[in-house]
Backbone as JSON, one array per atom type, in Angstrom:
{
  "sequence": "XXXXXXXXXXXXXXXXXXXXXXXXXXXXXXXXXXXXXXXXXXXXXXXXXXXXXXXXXXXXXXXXXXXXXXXXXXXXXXXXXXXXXXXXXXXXXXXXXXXXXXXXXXXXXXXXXXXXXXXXXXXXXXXXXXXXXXXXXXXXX",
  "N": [[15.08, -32.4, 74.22], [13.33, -31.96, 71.18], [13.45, -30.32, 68.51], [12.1, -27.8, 66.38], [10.87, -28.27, 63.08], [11.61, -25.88, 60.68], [9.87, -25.06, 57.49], [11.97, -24.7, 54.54], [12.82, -22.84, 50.95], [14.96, -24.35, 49.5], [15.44, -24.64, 47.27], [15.39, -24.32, 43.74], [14.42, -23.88, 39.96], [16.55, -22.84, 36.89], [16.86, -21.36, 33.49], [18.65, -21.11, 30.37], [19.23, -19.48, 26.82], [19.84, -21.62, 24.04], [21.65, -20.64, 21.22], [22.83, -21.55, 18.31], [26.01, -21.28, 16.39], [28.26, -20.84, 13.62], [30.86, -20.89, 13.98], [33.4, -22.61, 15.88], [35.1, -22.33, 18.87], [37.99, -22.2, 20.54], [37.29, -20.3, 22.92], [36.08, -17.62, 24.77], [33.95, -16.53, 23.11], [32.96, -19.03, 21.47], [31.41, -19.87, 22.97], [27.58, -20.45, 23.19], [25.96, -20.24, 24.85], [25.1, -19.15, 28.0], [25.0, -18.71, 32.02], [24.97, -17.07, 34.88], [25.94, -18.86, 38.39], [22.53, -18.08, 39.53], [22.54, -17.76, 42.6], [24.23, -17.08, 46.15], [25.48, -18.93, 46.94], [26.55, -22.03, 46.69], [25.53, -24.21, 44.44], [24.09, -27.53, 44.11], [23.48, -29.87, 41.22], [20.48, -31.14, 39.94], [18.83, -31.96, 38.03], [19.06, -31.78, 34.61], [18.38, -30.87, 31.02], [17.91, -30.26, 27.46], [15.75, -28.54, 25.85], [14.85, -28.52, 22.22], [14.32, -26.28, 20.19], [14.77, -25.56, 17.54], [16.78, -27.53, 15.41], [19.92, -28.24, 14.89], [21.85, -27.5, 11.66], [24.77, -27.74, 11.39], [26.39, -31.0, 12.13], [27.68, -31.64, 15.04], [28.25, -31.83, 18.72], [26.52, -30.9, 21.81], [27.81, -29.76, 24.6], [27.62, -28.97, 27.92], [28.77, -27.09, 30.8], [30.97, -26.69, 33.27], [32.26, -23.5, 34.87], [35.08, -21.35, 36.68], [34.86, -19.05, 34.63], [33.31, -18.24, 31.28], [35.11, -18.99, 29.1], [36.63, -21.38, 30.32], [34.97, -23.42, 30.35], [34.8, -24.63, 28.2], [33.76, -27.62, 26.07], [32.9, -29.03, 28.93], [31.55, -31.45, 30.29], [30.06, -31.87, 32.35], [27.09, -30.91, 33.04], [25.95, -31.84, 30.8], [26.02, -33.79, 27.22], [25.0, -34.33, 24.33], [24.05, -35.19, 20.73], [23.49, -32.44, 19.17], [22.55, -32.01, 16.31], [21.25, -34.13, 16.19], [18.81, -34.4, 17.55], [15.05, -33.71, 17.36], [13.08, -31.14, 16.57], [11.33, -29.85, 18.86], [11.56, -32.12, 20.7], [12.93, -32.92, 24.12], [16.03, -33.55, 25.51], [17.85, -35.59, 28.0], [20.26, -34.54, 30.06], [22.16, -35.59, 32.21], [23.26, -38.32, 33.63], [21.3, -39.54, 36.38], [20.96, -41.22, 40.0], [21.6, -43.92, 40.37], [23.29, -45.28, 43.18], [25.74, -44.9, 42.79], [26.2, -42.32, 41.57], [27.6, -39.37, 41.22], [26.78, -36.16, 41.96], [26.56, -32.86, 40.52], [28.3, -29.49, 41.48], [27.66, -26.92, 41.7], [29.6, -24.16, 41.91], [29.72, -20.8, 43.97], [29.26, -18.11, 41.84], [30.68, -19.04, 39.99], [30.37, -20.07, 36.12], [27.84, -21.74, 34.41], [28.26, -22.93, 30.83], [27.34, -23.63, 27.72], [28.85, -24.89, 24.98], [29.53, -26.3, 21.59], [30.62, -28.82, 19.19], [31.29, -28.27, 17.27], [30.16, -26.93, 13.74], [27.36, -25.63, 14.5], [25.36, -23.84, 14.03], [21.91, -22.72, 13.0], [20.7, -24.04, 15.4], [18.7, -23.58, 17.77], [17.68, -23.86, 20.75], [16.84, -24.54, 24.75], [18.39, -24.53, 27.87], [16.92, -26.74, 31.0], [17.7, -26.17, 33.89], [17.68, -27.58, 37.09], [17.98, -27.13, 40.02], [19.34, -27.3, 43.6], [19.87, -26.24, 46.77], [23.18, -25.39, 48.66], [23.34, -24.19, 50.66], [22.43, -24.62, 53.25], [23.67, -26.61, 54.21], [25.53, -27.99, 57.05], [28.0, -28.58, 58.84]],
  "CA": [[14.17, -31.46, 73.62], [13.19, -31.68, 69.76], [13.4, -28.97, 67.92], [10.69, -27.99, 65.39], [11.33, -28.09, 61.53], [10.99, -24.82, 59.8], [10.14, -25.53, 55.69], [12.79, -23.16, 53.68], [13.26, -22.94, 50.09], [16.2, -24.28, 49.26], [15.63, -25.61, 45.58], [14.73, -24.03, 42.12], [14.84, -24.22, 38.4], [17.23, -21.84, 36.32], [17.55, -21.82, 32.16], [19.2, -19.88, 29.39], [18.78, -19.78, 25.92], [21.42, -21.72, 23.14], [21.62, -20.17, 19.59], [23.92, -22.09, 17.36], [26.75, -20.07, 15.2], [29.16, -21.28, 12.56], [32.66, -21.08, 13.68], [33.42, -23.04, 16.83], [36.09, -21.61, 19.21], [37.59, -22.73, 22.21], [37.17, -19.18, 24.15], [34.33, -16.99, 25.2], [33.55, -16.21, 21.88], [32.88, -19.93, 20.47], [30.0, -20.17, 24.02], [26.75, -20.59, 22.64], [24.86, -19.76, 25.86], [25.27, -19.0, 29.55], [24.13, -18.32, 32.95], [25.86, -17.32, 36.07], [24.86, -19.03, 39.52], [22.0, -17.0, 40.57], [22.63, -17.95, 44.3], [24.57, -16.32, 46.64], [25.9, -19.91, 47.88], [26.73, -22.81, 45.72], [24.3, -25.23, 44.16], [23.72, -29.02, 43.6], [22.55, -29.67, 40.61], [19.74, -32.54, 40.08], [18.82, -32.5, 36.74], [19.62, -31.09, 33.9], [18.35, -31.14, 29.96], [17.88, -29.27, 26.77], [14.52, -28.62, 25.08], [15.23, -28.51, 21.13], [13.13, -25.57, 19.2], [15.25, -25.72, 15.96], [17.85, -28.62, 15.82], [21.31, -27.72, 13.94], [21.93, -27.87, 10.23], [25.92, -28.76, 11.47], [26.97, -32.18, 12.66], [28.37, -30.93, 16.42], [27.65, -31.92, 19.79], [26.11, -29.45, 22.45], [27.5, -30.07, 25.85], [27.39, -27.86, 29.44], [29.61, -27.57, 31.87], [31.04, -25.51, 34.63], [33.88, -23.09, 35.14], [34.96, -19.97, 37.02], [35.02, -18.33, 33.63], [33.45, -18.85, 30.19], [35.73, -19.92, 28.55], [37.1, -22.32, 31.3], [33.72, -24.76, 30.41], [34.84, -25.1, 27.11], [34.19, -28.55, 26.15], [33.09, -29.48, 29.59], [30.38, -32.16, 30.23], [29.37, -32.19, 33.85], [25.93, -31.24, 33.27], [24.97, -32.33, 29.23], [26.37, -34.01, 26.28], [24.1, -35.05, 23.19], [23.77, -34.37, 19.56], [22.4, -31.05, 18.75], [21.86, -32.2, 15.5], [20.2, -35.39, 16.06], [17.69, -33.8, 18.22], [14.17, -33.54, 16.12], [12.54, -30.2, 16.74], [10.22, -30.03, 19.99], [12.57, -32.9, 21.77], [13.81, -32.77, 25.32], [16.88, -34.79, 25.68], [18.56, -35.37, 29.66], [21.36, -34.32, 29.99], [23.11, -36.37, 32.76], [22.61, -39.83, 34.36], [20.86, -39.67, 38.12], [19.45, -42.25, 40.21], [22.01, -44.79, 40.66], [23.67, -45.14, 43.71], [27.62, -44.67, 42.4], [25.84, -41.29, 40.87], [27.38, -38.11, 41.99], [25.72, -34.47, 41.18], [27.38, -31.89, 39.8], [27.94, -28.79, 42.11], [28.25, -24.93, 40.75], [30.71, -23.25, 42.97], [29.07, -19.49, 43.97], [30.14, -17.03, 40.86], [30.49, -20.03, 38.61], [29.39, -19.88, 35.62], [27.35, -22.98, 33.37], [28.43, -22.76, 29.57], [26.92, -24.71, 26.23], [28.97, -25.18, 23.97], [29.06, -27.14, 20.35], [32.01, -29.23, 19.02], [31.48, -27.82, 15.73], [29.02, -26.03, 13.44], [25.94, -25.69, 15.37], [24.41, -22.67, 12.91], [20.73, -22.93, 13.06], [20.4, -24.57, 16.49], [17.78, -22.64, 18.94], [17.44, -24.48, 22.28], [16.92, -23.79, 25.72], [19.25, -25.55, 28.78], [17.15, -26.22, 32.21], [18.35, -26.63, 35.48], [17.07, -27.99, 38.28], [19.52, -27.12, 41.57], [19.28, -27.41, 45.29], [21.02, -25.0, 47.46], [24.08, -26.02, 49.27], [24.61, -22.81, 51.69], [22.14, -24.45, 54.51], [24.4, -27.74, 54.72], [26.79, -27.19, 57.82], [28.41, -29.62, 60.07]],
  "C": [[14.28, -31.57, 72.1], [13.18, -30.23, 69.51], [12.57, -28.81, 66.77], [11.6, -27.37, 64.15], [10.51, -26.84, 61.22], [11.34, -25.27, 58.42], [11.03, -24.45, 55.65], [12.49, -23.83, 52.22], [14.66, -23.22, 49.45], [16.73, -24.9, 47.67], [15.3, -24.5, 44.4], [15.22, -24.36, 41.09], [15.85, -22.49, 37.86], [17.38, -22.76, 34.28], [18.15, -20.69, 31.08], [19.0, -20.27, 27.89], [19.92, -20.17, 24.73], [20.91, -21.51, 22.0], [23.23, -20.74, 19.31], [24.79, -21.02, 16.15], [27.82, -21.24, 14.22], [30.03, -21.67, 13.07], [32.22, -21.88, 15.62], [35.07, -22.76, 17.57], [36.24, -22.14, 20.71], [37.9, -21.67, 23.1], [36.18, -18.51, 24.04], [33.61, -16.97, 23.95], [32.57, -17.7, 21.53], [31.8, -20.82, 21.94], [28.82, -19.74, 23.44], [25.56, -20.09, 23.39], [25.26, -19.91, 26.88], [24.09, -18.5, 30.38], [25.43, -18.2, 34.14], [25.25, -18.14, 37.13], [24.55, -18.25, 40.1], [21.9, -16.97, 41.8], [24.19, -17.31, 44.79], [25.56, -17.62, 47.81], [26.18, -21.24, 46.47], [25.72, -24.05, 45.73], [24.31, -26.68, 43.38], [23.09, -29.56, 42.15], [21.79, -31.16, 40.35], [19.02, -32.68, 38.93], [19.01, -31.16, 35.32], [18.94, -31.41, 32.08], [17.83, -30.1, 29.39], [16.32, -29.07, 26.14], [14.97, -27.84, 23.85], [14.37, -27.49, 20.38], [13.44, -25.96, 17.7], [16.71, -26.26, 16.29], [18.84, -28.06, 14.3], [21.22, -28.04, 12.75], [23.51, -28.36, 10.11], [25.41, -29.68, 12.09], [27.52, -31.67, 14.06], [27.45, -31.71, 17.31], [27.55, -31.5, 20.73], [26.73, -30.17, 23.99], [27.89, -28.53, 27.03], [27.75, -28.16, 30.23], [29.53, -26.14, 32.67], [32.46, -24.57, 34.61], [33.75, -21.8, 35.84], [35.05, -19.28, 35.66], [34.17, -18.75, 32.85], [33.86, -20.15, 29.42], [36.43, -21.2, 29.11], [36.23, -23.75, 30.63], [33.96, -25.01, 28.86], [34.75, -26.3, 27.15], [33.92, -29.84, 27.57], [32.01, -30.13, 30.07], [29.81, -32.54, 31.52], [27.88, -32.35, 34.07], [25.03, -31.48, 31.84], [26.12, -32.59, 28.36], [25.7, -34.77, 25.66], [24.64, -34.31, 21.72], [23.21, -33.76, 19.3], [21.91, -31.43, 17.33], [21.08, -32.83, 15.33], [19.28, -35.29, 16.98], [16.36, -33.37, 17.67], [13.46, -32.47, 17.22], [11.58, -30.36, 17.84], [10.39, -31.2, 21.28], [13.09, -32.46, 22.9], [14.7, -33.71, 25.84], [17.91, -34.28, 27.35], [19.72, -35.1, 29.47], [22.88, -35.31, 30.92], [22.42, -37.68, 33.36], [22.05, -39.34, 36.13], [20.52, -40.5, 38.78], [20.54, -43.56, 40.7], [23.11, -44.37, 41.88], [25.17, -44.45, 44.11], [27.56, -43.11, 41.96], [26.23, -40.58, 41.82], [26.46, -36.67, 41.08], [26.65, -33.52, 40.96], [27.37, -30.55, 40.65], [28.74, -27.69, 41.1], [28.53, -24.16, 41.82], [29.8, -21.56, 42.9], [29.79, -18.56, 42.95], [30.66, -17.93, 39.32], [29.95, -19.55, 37.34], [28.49, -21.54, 34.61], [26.81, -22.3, 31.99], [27.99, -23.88, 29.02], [28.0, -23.83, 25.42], [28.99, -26.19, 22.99], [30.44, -27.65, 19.95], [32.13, -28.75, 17.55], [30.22, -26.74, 14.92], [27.59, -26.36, 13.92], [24.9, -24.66, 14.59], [22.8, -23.31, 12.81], [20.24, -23.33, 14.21], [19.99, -23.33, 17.36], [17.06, -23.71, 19.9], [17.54, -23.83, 23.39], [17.72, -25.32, 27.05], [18.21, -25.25, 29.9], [17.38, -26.98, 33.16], [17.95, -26.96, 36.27], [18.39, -27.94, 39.78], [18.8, -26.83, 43.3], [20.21, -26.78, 45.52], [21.92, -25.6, 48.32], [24.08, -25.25, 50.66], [23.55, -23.5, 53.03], [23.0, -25.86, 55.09], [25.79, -27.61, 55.58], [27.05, -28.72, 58.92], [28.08, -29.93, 61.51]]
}
C-alpha cells in the first residue's frame, strides 16, 4: 500500500538587522545583531548573506555564527565571514559556500541563537543578515 504525500511547510526565511559600533568586545555587549531560532525544532540552514545599506568607516570583518548564548558566537563563522568594510553600499555578499558535494549546512540547535559580530571597528555599518532554513523536527528514523 502507498501512502499519499501530504505538502507541509517545512522551510522559511528569517533576518535581523546589523548596526556597527566602535569598541569591539568579545561578550554580549561587542554583538552587533541577533536573532533567536524562531522554530520550536532545530533548523538547517541553506543560505545565508548580508545585504549592505551603509558599509563601515572601520577596517573589521562581519561574521555570524551560532551559539547557545550571545556571547558564545563570538567570532564564529558557520554562517558568514566578509569585509564589512569592503562591501559598497546596496551590495549583497553570500555568506557561506553551498553546492558542492563535500558541503555540509550549518544547523541551529532549538533556543540557539545566530550572532554578527565585527573583528573591529565597524561604526557606521547598517546591514541586514538573511537566512534561508529548512526545518529539521519532521526528519525521524
Amino acid at each position: 500500500m502507498s501512502s499519499q504525500l501530504v505538502p507541509t511547510h517545512e522551510y522559511g526565511w528569517l533576518s535581523f538587522p546589523v548596526t556597527g559600533q566602535v569598541a569591539h568586545t568579545v561578550d554580549a555587549a561587542g554583538c552587533i545583531g541577533y536573532i533567536k531560532n524562531p522554530e520550536e525544532c532545530p533548523i538547517i540552514v541553506t543560505q545565508c548573506f548580508s545585504y549592505c545599506l551603509v558599509k563601515s568607516a572601520g577596517a573589521c570583518n562581519l561574521t555570524v555564527g551560532v551559539a547557545t548564548t550571545v556571547a558564545g558566537a563570538h567570532d564564529a563563522t558557520e554562517l558568514f565571514a566578509a569585509a564589512a568594510q569592503g562591501a559598497a553600499q546596496g551590495t549583497a555578499v553570500v555568506g557561506h559556500d553551498v553546492g558542492d558535494i563535500a558541503d555540509t549546512l550549518p544547523v541551529v540547535a532549538e533556543g540557539s541563537y545566530i550572532c554578527a559580530f565585527a573583528s573591529g571597528d565597524s561604526s557606521g555599518l547598517s546591514a541586514r543578515v538573511y537566512i534561508h532554513y529548512v526545518r529539521a523536527d519532521h526528519y525521524t528514523a
